[in-house]
N, C-alpha and C positions, 0 to 999 in steps of 0.2 A: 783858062787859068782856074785852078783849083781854089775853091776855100774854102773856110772852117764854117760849116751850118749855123751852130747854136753853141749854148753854153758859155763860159765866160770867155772863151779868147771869139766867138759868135762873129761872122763879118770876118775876119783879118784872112786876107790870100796866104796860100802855101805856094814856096817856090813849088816849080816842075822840074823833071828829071829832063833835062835836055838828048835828044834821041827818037828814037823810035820803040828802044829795045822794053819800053815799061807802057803798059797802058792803065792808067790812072783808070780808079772808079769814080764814075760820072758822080757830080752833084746830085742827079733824080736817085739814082741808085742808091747812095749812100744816105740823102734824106730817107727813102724806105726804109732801109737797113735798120736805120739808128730811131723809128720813129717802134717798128718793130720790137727791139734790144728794150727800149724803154719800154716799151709796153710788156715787155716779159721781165722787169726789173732787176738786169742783170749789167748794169753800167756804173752807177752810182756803187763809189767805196769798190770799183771791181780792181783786181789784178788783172792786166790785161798784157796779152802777148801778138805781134802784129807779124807774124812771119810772111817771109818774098814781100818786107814793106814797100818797093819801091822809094816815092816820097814819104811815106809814113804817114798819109792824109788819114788811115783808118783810125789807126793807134791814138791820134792827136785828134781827131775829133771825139774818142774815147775821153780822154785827157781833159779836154777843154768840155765836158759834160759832167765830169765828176768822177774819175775813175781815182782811184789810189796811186796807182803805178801804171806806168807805160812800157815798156820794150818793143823796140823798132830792130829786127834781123834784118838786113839788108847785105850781102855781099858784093855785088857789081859795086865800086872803089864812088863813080860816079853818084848813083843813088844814095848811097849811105852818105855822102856828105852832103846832097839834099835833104837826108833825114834829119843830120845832123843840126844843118841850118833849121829847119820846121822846128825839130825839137829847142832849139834855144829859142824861136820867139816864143813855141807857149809857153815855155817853163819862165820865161819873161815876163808874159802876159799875166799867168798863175802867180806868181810871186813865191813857187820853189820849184824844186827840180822833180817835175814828175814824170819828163818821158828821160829814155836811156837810151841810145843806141848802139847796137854790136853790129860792127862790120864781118859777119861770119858767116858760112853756108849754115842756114836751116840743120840738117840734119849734125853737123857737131855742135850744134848752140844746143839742143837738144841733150845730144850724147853726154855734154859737160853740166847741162841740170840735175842738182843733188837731188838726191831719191824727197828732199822733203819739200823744194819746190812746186808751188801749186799756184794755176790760174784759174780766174773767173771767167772769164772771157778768150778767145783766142781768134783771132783771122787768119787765115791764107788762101793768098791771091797769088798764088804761083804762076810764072810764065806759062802761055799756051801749050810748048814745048814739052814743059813735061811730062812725063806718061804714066798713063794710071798708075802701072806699077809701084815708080818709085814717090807718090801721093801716098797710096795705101802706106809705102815703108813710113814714111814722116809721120802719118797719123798713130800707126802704132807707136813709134816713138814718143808721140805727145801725149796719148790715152793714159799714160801711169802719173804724168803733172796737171790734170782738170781736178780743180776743186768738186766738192760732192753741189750739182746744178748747174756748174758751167755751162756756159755753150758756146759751141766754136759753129763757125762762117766760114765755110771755103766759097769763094767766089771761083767760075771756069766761064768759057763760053761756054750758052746753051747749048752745042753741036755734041758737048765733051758728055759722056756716061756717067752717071753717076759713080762717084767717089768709093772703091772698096773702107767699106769703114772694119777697123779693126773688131773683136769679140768685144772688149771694152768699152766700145760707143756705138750710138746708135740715131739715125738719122730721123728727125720728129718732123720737120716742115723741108719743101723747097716752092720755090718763087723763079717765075722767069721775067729781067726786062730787056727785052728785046734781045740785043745780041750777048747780055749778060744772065746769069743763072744761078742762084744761088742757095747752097744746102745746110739747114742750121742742123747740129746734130748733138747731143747731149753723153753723160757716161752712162753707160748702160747699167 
């Protein structure tokens, strides 16, 4: 079972996505991540976007640290009402409504963001499945809504190549733990 690290909802469990079809990022994983995030000072006051949320555990540990704004994309019917559910207890916990969730495929959540929409932060933890290709396509679509320091997370298995990043971004660190691997990447 998943839970929330630190921060003020800190301690409280997030439901799981019942299935096979989502593999949740490990608690060690996501302590690194967010211990990292904090140390480059881009969580607190952030706008944050958590695309292929799965249960939204990234988004909401964003949330439950200090971020502004949440958004959890999740399209599988299942997951997003996982999200759902996470998202009402932190915004419980919080005592307003910071995370949001949109039951939509990634690339028209994208497509439907107004030219002045901008994030601080961004994850994607796309299904294995995926193929570089249609990564590279999503990231371009994201590259025109990062705030000027952003920095976006895709998380892949380590086996997977690194990520085509668009002209507009550019990838500064990556980290492997064990059968996870992860590429932080900024706007260029």
């Amino acid at each position: 079972m998943s839970r929330i690290i630190a921060g003020a909802a800190g301690g409280n469990s997030l439901t799981s996505v019942p299935g096979t079809a989502t593999r949740p990022t490990t608690d060690r994983v996501k302590e690194a991540l967010f211990s990292r995030l904090e140390s480059l000072a881009v969580i607190d006051d952030a706008r944050v976007l958590d695309l292929y949320a799965g249960s939204g555990s990234l988004g909401i540990e964003g949330a439950s640290r200090g971020a502004r704004s949440v958004e959890l994309v999740e399209f599988d019917a299942r997951a997003s009402d996982v999200c759902q559910r996470n998202a009402d207890m932190v915004n419980q916990v919080l005592g307003r409504k910071t995370v949001s969730v949109h039951r939509s495929k990634v690339e028209s959540f994208l497509e439907r963001a107004g030219g002045d929409v901008l994030w601080d932060l961004v994850f994607l933890d796309p299904p294995y499945p995926l193929d570089e290709a249609a990564l590279s396509a999503v990231l371009g679509k994201l590259a025109p809504h990062l705030d000027e320091g952003a920095v976006v997370v895709v998380e892949r298995s380590s086996r997977s190549a690194e990520p085509g990043w668009p002209e507009a971004m550019e990838c500064f660190s990556d980290k492997k733990y064990g059968e996870t691997k992860l590429w932080f990447a900024e706007p260029a």
